[in-house]
C-alpha positions in Angstrom: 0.0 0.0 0.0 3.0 2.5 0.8 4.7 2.0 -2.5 0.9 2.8 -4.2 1.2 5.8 -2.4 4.5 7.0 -3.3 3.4 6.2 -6.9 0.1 8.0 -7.2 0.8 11.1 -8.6 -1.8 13.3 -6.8 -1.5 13.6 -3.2 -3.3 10.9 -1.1 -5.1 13.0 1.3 -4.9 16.4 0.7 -6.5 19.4 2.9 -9.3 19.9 0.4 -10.3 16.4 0.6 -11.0 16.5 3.9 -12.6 19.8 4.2 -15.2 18.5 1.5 -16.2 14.8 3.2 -19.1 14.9 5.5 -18.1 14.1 9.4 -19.5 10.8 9.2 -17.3 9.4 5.9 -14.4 9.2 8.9 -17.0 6.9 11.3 -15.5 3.6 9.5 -12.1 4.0 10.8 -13.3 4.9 14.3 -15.7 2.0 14.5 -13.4 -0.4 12.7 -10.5 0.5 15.4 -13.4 0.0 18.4 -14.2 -3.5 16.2 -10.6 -4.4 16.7 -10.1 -3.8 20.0 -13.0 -5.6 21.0 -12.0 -8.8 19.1 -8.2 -8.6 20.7 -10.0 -8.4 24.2 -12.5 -11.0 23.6 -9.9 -13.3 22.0 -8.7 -14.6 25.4 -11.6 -15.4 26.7 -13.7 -17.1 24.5 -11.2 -18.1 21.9 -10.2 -18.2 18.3 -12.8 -20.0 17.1 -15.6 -18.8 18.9 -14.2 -15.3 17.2 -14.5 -17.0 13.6 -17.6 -17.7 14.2 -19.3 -14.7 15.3 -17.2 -12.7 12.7 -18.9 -15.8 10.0 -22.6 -15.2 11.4 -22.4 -11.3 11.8 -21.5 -11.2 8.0 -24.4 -13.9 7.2 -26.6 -11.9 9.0 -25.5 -8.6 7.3 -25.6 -9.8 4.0 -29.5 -9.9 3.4 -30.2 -6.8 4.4 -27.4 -4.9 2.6 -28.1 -7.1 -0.4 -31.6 -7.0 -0.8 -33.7 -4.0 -0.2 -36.6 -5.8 2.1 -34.9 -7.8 4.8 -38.2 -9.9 5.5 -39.3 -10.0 1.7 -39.2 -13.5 0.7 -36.2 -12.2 -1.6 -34.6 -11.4 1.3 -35.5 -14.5 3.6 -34.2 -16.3 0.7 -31.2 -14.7 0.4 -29.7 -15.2 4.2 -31.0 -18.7 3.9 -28.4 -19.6 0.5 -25.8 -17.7 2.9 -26.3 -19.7 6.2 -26.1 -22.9 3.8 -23.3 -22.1 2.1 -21.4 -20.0 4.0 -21.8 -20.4 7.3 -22.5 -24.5 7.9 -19.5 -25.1 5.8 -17.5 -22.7 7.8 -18.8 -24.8 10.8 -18.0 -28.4 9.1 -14.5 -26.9 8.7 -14.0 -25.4 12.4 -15.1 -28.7 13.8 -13.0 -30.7 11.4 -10.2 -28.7 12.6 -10.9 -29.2 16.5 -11.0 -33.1 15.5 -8.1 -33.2 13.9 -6.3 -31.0 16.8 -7.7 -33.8 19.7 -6.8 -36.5 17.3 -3.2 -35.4 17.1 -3.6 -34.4 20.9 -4.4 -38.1 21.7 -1.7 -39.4 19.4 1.1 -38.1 20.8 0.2 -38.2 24.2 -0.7 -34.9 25.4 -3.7 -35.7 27.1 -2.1 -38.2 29.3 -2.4 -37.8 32.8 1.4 -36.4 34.4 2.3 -35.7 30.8 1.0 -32.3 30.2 1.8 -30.6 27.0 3.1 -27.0 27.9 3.8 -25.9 23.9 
């Protein structure tokens, strides 16, 4: 992104530009930066996963609104529908393949063993 910048040959953001966008055009980076924070806080708690998911499902849920004009139209019901079953079920299928695959390798090596605990 820096070497775009250094390349563009009009200034990236000049004092114009900024005098002409409305207030709320700079909300994204505020609320993206609160997003962020919330997610690095959270992440201890309830765990990588559980962050994929909720990231997975907010965007499902997002999707048939901003994509159709009538959230409960049947468009729209139809809509989030396709995206919970291909989106976020697969996403699911994949997440639990992966915590299977984690206990299975878990098990084969010994790390649930009791008075061999895996500190890695």
């Amino acid at each position: 992104m820096l070497i775009m910048i250094a390349l563009m040959r009009e200034p990236f953001l000049s004092t114009s530009a900024i005098a002409r966008s409305a207030w709320w055009s700079w909300s994204g980076g505020l609320f993206g930066a609160i997003y962020i924070a919330i997610l690095i806080m959270l992440l201890p708690r309830i765990g990588t996963f559980a962050i994929v998911v909720l990231i997975v499902i907010g965007q499902v849920i997002q999707v048939a609104p901003i994509g159709t004009s009538r959230f409960l139209s049947p468009r729209g019901v139809s809509v989030l529908i396709s995206e919970i079953l291909r989106v976020w079920i697969p996403c699911k299928i994949i997440g639990i393949g992966l915590y299977a695959t984690k206990g299975a390798i878990a098990v084969s090596f010994g790390w649930l063993s009791h008075g061999n605990r895996y500190n890695g």
